[in-house]
C-alpha positions as MATLAB code, in Angstrom:
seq = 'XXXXXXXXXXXXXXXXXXXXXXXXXXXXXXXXXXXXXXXXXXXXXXXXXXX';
ca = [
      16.609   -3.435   35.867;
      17.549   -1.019   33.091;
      16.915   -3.788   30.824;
      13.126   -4.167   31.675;
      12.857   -0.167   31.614;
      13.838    0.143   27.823;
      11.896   -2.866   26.872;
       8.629   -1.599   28.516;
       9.429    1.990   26.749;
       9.828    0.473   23.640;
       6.210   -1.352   24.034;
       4.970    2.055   24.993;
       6.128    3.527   22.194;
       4.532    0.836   20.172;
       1.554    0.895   21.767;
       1.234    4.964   21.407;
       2.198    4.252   17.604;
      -0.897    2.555   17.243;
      -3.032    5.192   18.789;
      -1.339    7.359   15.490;
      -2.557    4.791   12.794;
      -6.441    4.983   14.379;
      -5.989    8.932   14.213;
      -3.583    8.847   10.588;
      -6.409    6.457    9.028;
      -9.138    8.250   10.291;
      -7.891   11.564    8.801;
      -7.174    9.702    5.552;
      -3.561    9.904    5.636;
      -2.864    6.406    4.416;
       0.747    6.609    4.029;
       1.063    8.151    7.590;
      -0.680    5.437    8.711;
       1.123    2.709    7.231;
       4.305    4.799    8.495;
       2.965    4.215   12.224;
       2.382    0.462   11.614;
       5.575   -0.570   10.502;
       7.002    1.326   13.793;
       4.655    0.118   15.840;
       5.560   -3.232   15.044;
       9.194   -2.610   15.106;
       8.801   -1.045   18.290;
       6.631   -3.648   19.970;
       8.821   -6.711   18.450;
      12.185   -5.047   20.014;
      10.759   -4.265   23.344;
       9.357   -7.928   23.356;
      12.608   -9.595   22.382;
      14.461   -7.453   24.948;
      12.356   -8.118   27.994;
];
């Protein structure tokens, strides 16, 4: 049970990463942006491969 709790938090977290690179790259803060990607992705992959 735990195990399927920290993998859907870590897709959250991804998921609420990407709402940051819409509002970095609409602000013009390209490196902020690129910042949220990479975690996003990071974030998304882990809480995939753990599920």
């Amino acid at each position: 049970m735990t195990d399927n709790l920290i993998a859907g938090v870590m897709v959250f977290l991804g998921l609420f990463l990407i709402g940051g690179v819409f509002s970095l790259g609409r602000q013009g803060l390209k490196i902020g942006a690129i910042f949220c990607a990479v975690g996003a992705a990071m974030a998304i992959t882990a809480g995939v491969m753990w599920w």
